[in-house]
C-alpha positions as a printed Julia matrix, in Angstrom:
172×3 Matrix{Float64}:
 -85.15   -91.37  47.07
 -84.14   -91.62  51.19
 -83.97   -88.39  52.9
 -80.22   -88.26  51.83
 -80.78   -88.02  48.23
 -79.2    -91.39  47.54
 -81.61   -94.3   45.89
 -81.01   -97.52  47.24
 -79.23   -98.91  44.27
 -77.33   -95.72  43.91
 -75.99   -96.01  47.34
 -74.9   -100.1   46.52
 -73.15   -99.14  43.41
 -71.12   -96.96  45.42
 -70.67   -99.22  47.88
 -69.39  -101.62  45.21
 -67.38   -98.79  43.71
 -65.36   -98.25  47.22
 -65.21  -102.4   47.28
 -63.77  -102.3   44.33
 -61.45   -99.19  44.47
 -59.99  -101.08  47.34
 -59.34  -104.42  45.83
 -57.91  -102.65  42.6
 -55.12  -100.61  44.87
 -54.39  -103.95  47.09
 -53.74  -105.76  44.08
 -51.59  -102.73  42.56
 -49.39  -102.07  45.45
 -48.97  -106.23  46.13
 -47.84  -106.19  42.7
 -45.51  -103.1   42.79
 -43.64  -104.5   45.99
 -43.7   -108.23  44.13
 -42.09  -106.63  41.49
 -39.73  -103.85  42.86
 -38.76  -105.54  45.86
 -37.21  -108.71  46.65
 -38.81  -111.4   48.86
 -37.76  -110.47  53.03
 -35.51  -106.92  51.44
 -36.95  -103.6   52.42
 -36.61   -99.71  51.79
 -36.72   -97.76  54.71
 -39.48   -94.62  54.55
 -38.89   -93.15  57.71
 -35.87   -94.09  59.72
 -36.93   -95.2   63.03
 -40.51   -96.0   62.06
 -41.53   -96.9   58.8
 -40.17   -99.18  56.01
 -41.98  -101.3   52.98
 -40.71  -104.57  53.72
 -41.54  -107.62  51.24
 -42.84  -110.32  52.62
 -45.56  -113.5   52.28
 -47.93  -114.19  54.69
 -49.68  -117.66  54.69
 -51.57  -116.6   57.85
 -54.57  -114.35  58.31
 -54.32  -111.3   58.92
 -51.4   -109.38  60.67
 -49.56  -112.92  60.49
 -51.88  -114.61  63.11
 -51.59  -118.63  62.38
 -48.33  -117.77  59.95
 -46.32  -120.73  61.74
 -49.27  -122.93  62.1
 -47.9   -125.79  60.27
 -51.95  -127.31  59.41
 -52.14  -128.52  56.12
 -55.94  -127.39  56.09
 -55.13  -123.78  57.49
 -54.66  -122.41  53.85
 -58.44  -124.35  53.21
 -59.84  -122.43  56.79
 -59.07  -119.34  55.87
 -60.29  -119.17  52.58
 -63.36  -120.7   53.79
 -63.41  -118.36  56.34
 -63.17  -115.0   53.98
 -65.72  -116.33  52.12
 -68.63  -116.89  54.43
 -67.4   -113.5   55.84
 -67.68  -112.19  52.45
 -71.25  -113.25  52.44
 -72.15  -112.23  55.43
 -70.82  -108.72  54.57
 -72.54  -108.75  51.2
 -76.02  -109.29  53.13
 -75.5   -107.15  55.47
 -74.79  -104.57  52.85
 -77.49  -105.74  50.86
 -79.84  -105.1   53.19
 -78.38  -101.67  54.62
 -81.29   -99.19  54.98
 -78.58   -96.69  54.04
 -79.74   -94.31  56.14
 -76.33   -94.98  58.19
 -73.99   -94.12  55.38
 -70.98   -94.89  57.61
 -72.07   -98.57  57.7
 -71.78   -98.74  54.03
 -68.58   -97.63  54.37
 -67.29   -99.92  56.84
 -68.85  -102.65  55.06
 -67.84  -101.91  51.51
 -63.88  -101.14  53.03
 -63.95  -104.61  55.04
 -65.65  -106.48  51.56
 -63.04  -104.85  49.29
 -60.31  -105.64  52.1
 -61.71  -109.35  52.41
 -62.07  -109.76  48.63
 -58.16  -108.48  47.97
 -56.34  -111.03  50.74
 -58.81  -113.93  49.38
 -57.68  -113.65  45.62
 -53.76  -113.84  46.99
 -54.61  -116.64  49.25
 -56.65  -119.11  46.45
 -54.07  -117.36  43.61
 -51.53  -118.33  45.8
 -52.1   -119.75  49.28
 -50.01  -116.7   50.98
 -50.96  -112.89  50.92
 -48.09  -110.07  49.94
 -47.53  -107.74  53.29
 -44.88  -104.82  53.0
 -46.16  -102.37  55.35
 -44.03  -102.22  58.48
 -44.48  -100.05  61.59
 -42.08  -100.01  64.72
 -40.17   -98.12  67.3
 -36.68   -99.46  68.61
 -37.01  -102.94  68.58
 -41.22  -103.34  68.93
 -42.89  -103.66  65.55
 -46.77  -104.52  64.04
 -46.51  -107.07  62.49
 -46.22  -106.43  58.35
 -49.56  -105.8   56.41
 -50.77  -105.18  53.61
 -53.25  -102.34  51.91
 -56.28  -104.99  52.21
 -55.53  -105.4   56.26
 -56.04  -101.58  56.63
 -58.99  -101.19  54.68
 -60.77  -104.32  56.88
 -59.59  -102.47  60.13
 -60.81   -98.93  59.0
 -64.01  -100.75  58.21
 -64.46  -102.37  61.3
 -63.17   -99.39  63.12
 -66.23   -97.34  61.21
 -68.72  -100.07  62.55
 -67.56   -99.87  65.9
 -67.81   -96.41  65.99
 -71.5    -96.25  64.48
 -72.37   -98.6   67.22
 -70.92   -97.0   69.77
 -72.15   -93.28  68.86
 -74.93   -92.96  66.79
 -78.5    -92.47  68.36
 -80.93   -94.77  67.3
 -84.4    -92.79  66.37
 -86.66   -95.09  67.6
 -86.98   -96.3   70.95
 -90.11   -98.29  71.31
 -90.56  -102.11  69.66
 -89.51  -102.26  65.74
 -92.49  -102.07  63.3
């Protein structure tokens, strides 16, 4: 047991759990604006602000390549979410747990990565309907997977940026 209570396989089966919590509701709400919405139609949320918008994104994330016309960009960015997949596998493999907010990040960014990779090799475009603006400046549309890979990231960031490391001197 660590000093937290948590065994190491505990803490990666609930690591997998948030992975897969994630990729379940991505998949749910792509599927619930597939169905209930029609492709480029929207329902506004909050005049001014907010509106589910249907649309297909054969870019990465937040649209960025979207009117690359590259045969092989569909090819790059699966290959792309996959090695990043492994990467964040390893990493939270190999997680001393110890920084529980590193597990989180990872497991969000995983479950994120995992839900925007099945759309893309399902279908070579993702499902975004998540549309923020104000007067006439918007995000760009995204999807439930896209904000689970930011908060994830965001969490790593901020575990680099303010937690103490313990020890100092040269790694045993």
């Amino acid at each position: 047991m660590t000093k937290h209570g948590m065994t190491k396989n505990s803490a990666r089966m609930m690591y997998l759990l948030i992975a897969l919590i994630v990729v379940v509701l991505d998949r749910w709400t792509k599927h619930v604006v597939a169905q209930r919405i029609s492709l480029y139609s929207h329902i506004q949320i909050i005049p001014g602000f907010f509106r589910l918008t249907h649309t297909e994104n054969t870019g990465a994330a937040f649209s960025l390549f979207a009117d690359s016309p590259a045969p092989w960009k569909t090819v790059l960015l699966i290959g792309f979410s996959v090695i990043a997949l492994a990467v964040v596998s390893i990493l939270l493999w190999k997680n001393n747990h110890a920084h529980m907010v590193t597990g989180i990040g990872l497991s969000l960014i995983m479950g994120g990565a995992l839900g925007n990779l099945w759309d893309r090799v399902a279908r070579g475009r993702v499902v975004d309907f998540l549309l923020f603006y104000v007067k006439r400046y918007q995000w760009p549309v995204f999807n439930l997977a896209d904000s689970a890979i930011v908060v994830g990231a965001g969490l790593l960031v901020i575990e680099i940026l303010f937690t103490k490391t313990h020890g100092e001197g040269p790694s045993s």
